[in-house]
Steps between C-alpha positions, in 0.01 A plus 500: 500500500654605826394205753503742849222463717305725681279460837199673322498173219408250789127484647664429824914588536617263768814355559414142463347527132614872432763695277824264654291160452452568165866660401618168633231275346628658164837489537430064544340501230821659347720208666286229361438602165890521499541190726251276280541694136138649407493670220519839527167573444361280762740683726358818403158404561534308791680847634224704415270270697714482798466938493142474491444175719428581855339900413146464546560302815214624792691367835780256539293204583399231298370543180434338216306809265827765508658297202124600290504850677809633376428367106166666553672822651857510448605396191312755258738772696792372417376281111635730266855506725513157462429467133800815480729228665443277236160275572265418282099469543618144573720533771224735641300210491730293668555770791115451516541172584812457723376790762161357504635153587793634716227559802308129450589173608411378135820414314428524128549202284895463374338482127348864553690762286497655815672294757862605431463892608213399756752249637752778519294741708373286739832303571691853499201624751548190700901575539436789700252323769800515740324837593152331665737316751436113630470258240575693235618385171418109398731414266299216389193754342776649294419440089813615294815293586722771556308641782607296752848587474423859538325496816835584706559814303138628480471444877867763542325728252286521751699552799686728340203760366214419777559822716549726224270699212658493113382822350574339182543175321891572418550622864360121600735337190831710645428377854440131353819496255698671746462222779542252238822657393645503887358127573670375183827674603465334904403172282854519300669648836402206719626250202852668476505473895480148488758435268733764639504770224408756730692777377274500120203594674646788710 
């Protein structure tokens, strides 16, 4: 499946829960599933929520029914993609689930089957709140313990994409990787400075 998005998938395209929200909201669940080893399957369905998650979305308000909207709307556009990228009537299930609870205050129980993937929507959802302003992000309502450690490079993500439009998912992954190539090589760059090897990193 190619994950691009378009404007026409969302019920209302905005900036604050439109195409770039969600390219980033996928691309955490991509660092955590790395960060905090889920399987690969829970990756992929977790993934596959996050493309879906914030479509049938009527304003940017609050709202507590979008999660139920878009399984009701959304997902039977996009089913037999997902099943092509390797999900079973069981991880449909769980997508179900995860983007119905990803809009409620509920938190499912940890003993659900559930809770892993819904836990990695809603705390890769929650890494991009830098984008509704003051407060923000509480680290404290965070559920996977790798999340927390994240929130610094979720929050450049989003400096770094907020005034622009990805026309597709690899265009948003080459802007990502390439940052993250240039801030690793300032990272190394500063550490040589201080220890006066200057000249390697020229």
């Amino acid at each position: 499946m190619i994950f691009d998005l378009q404007p026409e998938y969302f019920n209302h395209q905005s900036e604050v829960h439109g195409i770039m929200h969600t390219y980033r909201v996928m691309h955490n669940v991509l660092l955590l599933s790395s960060e905090h080893n889920f399987s690969e399957q829970q990756f992929k369905t977790a993934y596959c929520a996050a493309f879906i998650h914030d479509m049938a979305r009527m304003h940017d308000g609050y709202c507590t029914q979008h999660g139920e909207w878009a399984v009701k709307e959304k997902l039977q556009l996009f089913e037999n993609d997902f099943k092509n990228f390797g999900l079973s009537d069981a991880h449909i299930e769980e997508i179900k689930t995860s983007v119905t609870y990803h809009s409620l205050h509920q938190e499912l129980d940890k003993a659900h089957p559930h809770y892993l993937v819904t836990a990695l929507l809603k705390d890769a959802d929650a890494l991009d709140r830098i984008r509704l302003g003051f407060p923000g992000l509480d680290p404290e309502y965070l559920r996977i313990q790798k999340s927390k450690s994240l929130i610094e490079v979720a929050e450049r993500n989003y400096f770094l994409t907020e005034k622009i439009i990805c026309k597709s998912w690899n265009e948003f992954s080459e802007i990502i990787k390439t940052d993250s190539r240039e801030n690793s090589r300032r990272k190394m760059r500063n550490i040589f400075q201080r220890i006066g090897w200057r000249k390697i990193m020229k």
